[in-house]
C-alpha positions as CSV (number, residue, x, y, z in Angstrom):
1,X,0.0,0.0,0.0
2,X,1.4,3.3,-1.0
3,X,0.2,5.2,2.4
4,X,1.8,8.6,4.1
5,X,2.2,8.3,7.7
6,X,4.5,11.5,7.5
7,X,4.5,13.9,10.4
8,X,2.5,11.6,12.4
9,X,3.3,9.6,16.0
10,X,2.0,5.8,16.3
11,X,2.7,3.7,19.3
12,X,2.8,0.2,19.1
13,X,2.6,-2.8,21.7
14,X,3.5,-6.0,21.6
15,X,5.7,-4.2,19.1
16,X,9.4,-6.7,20.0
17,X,7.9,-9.3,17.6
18,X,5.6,-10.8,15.2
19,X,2.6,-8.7,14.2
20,X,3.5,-5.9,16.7
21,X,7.0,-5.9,14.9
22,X,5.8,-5.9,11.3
23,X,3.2,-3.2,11.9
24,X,5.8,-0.8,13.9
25,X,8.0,-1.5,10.9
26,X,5.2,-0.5,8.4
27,X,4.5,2.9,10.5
28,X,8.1,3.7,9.9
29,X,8.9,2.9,6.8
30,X,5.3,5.0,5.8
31,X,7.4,7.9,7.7
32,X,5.6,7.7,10.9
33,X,7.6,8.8,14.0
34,X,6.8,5.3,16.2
35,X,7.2,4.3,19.6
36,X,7.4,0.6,19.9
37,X,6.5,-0.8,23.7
38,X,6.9,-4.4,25.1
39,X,8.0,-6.4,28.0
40,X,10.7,-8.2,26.4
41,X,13.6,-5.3,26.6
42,X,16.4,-7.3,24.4
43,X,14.3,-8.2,21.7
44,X,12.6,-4.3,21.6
45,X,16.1,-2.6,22.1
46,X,17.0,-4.8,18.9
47,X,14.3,-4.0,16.8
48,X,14.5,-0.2,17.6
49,X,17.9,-0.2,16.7
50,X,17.8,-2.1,13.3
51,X,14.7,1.0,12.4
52,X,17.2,3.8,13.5
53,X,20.1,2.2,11.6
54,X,17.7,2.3,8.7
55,X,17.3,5.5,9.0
56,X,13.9,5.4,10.6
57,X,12.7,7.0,13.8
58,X,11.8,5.1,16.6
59,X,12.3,5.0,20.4
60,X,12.0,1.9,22.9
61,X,9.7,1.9,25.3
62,X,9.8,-1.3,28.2
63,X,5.6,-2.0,29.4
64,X,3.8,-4.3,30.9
65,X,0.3,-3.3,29.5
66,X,-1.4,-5.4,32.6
67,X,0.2,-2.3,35.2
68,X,-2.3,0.7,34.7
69,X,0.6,3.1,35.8
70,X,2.9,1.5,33.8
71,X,0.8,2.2,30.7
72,X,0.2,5.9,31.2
73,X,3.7,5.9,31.4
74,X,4.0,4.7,28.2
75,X,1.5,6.9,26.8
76,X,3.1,9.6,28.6
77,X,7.0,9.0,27.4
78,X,5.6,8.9,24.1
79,X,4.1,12.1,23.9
80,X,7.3,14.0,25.7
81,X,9.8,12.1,23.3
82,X,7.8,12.6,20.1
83,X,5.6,15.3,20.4
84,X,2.1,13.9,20.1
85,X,0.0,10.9,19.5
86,X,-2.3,10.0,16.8
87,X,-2.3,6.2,16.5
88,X,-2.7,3.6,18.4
89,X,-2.1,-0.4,17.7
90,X,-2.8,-2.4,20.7
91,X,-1.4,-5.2,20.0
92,X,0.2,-7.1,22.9
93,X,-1.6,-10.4,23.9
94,X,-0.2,-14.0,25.1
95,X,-2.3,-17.3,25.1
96,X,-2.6,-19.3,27.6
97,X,-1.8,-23.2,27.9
98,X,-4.7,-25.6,26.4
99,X,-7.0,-26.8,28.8
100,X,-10.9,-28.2,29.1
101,X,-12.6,-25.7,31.7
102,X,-12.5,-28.0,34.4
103,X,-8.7,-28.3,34.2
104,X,-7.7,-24.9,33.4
105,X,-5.6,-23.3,36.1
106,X,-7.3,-20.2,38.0
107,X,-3.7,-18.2,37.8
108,X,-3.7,-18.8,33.6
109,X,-7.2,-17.1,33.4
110,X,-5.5,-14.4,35.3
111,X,-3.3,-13.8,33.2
112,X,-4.8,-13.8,29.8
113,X,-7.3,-11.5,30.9
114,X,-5.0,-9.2,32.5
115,X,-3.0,-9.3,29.7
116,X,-5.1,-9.5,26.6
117,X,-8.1,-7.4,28.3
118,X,-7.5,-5.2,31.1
119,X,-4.2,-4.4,28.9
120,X,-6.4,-3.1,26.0
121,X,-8.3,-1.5,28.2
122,X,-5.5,0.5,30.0
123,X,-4.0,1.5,26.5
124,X,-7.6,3.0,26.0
125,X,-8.0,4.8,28.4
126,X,-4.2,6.6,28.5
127,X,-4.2,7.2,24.5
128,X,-8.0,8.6,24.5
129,X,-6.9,11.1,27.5
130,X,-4.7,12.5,25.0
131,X,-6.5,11.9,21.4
132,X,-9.8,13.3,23.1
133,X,-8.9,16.7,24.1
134,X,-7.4,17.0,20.6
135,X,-10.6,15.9,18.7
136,X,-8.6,13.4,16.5
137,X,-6.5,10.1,16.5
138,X,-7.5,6.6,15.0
139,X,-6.7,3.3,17.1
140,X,-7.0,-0.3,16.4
141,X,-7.2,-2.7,18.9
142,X,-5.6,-6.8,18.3
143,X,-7.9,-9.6,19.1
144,X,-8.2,-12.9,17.7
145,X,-10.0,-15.3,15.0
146,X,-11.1,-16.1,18.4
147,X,-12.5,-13.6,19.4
148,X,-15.3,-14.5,16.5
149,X,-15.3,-18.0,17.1
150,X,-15.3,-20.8,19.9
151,X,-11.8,-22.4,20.1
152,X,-11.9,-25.8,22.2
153,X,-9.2,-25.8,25.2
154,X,-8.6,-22.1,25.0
155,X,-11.6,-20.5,27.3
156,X,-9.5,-17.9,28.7
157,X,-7.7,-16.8,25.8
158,X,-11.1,-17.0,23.4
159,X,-13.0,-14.9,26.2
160,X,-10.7,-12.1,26.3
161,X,-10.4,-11.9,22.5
162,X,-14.3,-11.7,22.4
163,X,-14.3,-9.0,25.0
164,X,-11.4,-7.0,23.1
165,X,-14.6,-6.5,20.8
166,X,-17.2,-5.7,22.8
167,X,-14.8,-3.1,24.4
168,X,-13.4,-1.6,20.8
169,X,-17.9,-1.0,19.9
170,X,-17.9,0.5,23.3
171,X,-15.4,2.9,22.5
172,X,-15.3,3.6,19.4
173,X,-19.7,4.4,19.7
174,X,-18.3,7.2,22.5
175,X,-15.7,8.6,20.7
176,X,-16.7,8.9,17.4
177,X,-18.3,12.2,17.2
178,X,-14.9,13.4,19.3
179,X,-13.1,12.9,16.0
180,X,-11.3,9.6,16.8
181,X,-11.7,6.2,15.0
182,X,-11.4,3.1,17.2
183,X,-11.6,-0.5,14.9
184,X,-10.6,-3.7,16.0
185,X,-8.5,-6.5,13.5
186,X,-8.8,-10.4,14.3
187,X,-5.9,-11.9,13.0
188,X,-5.9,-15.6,11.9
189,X,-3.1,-18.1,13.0
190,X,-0.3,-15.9,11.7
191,X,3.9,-16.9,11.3
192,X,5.1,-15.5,14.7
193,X,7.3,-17.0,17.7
194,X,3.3,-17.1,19.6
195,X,2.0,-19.2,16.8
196,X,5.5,-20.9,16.2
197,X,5.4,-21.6,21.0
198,X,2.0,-22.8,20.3
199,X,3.0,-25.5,17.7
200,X,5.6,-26.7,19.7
201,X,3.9,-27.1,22.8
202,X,0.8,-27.9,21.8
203,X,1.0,-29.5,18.0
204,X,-2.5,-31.4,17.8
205,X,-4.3,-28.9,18.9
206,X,-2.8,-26.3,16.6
207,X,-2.4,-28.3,13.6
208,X,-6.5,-29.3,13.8
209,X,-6.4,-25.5,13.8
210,X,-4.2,-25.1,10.5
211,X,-6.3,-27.5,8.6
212,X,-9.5,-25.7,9.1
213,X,-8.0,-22.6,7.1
214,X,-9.0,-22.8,3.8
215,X,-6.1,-21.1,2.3
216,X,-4.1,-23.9,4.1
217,X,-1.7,-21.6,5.4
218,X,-0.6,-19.4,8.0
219,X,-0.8,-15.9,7.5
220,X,1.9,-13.6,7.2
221,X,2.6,-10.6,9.6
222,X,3.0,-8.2,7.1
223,X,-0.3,-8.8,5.9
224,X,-1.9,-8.1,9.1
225,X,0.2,-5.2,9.4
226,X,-1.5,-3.7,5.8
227,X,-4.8,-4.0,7.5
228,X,-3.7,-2.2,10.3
229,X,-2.2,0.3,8.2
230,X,-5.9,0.6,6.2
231,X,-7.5,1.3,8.7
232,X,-5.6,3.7,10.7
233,X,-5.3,5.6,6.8
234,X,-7.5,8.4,5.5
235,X,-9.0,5.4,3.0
236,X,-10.9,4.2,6.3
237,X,-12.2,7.7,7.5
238,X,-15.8,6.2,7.7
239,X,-14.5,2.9,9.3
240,X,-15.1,2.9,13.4
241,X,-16.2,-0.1,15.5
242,X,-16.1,-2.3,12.8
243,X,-13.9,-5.7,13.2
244,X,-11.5,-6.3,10.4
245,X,-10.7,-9.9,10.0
246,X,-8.0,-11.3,7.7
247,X,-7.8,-15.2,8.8
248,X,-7.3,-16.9,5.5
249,X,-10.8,-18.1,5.3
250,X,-11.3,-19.5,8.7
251,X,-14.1,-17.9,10.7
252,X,-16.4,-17.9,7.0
253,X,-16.4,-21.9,6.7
């Protein structure tokens, strides 16, 4: 896609890796300004430092998105070291390890949902304290295939990806006349170190996954990054709460 992020400021979550990696990659490379937050501190020092090297701007930023205060932080940092904010990709999320309900671990339902729901929600709430004041910004919240779909041995991980869009309507149906778009993408099983942990550890359950796609294969992370890219764009200006969904197929069967 041939689309001009010049002059503008994205932040990016789960941004060390996979999806979070390509799209912070994308934003730059479209001339965006980005900061690129996760837990993992090698891995994001790393990827920071191969965009400046290229030329790109980008600074590191070390969150746990599960810590409220840690998150306005974030937000915070951004806006002193780059001068604004006007997108948003909330992207960080884990999974959790596969379990019928009765077996699944109290402590691992903890987690997901602090992670992949209460995390979303914090990034909300710290980027829309900024962007509404303003009267713009666009911001597109990660959840899942799952979060469409009921995915056996996953309950945590599935309900938090459905609540991701219940929360993205929510929001984006109280901030769209404040100037600021708020959509939701639900990636497919995509190539990334998750997907690549989850096929290790847990091989029949995700390869009974890989032959319901009807593509019959994984997605890329670029090509989730495009749709991120989309919709944050000026070509979605009439997109808000809608859920975006590029799974090779697999929610449509």
């Amino acid at each position: 896609m041939n689309i001009s992020f010049e002059n503008q400021v994205a932040l990016v979550t789960g941004a060390a890796s996979g999806i979070g990696l390509a799209t912070a990659q994308a934003f730059a490379k479209a001339g965006a300004a980005v900061a690129l937050a996760d837990i993992d501190e090698d891995a994001l020092e790393s990827a920071v430092g191969q965009l400046v090297s290229a030329g790109l701007k980008a600074i590191a930023i070390r969150c746990n998105v599960a810590d409220e205060g840690a998150v306005a932080a974030m937000v915070e940092h951004t806006i002193t070291r780059l001068g604004r904010l006007d997108i948003a990709f909330n992207n960080a999320g884990v999974h959790a390890p596969v379990a019928e309900t009765a077996d699944a671990l109290g402590e691992d339902f903890d987690r997901v949902i602090a992670i992949n729901l209460r995390g979303i929600w914090n990034c909300l709430k710290y980027e829309l304290r900024h962007m509404g004041p303003r009267g713009s910004g666009t911001i597109v919240n990660c959840s899942s295939q799952s979060g469409l779909v009921g995915t056996a041995g996953l309950g945590a991980y599935t309900a938090s990806k459905h609540a991701v869009i219940g929360l993205t309507k929510s929001a984006a149906l109280e901030y769209a006349a404040k100037g600021i778009r708020i959509n939701v993408v639900c990636p497919g099983s995509t190539d990334t170190p998750m997907v690549a942990n989850a096929l290790a550890n847990e091989p029949e359950t995700m390869k009974a996954v890989m032959k319901e796609i009807p593509m019959g294969r994984l997605g890329k992370a670029e090509e989730i990054a495009s749709a991120v890219l989309w919709l944050c764009s000026p070509g979605a200006g009439f997109m808000t709460g809608q859920v975006i969904v590029p799974d090779g197929g697999y929610t449509v069967r």
